[in-house]
C-alpha positions in Angstrom: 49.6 -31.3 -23.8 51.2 -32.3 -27.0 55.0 -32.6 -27.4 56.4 -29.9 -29.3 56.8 -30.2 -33.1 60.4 -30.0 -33.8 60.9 -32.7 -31.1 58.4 -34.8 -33.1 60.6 -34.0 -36.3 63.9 -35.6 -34.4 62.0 -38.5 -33.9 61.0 -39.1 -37.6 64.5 -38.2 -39.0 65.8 -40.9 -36.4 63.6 -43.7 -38.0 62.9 -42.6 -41.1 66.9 -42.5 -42.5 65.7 -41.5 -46.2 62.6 -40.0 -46.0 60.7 -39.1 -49.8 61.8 -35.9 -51.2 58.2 -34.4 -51.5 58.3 -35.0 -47.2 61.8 -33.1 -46.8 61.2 -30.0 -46.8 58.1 -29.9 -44.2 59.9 -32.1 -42.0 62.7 -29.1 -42.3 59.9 -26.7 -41.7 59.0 -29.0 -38.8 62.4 -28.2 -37.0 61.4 -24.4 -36.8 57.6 -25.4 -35.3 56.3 -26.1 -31.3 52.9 -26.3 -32.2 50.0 -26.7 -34.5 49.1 -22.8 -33.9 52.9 -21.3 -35.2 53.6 -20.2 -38.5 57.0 -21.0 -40.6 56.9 -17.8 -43.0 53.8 -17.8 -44.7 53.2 -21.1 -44.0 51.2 -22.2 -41.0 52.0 -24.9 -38.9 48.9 -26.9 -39.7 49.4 -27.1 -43.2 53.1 -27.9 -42.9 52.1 -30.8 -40.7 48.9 -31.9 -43.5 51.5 -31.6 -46.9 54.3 -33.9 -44.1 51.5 -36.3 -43.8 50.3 -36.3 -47.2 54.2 -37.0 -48.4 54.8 -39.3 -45.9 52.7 -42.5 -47.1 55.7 -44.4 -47.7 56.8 -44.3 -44.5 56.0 -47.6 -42.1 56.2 -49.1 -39.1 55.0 -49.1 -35.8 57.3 -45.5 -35.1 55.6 -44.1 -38.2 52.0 -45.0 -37.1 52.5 -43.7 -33.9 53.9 -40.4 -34.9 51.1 -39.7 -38.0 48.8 -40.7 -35.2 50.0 -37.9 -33.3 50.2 -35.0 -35.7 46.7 -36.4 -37.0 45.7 -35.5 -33.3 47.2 -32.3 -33.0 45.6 -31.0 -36.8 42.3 -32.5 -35.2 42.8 -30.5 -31.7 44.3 -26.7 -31.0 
């Protein structure tokens, strides 16, 4: 089982301390989420989690790998 969403969304706002402005306001519609199958308005939670990843390029490191490695799995899975 993956972990839920909005925990993953702590994690990124913890490492990345300025994250891209075109990233913000997924990773606010991230706090809302628990998994890929949930909808934030008309929004759902997969296509939050593809526009996050998409506006999250200039985020690096080994934290940042990890974590695009796991919402990559989660679009890929549920």
């Amino acid at each position: 089982m993956s972990r839920p969403i909005h925990e993953i969304a702590r994690e990124i706002r913890a490492d990345w301390l300025k994250p891209y402005f075109g990233a913000v306001p997924y990773l606010i519609a991230m706090d809302s989420l628990t998994s890929p199958s949930d909808n934030y308005g008309c929004d759902s939670a997969r296509s939050i989690l593809a526009y996050f990843l998409s506006n999250a390029t200039t985020w690096r490191g080994e934290t940042a790998r990890k974590i695009k490695l796991e919402l990559k799995t989660m679009l890929k899975g549920n």
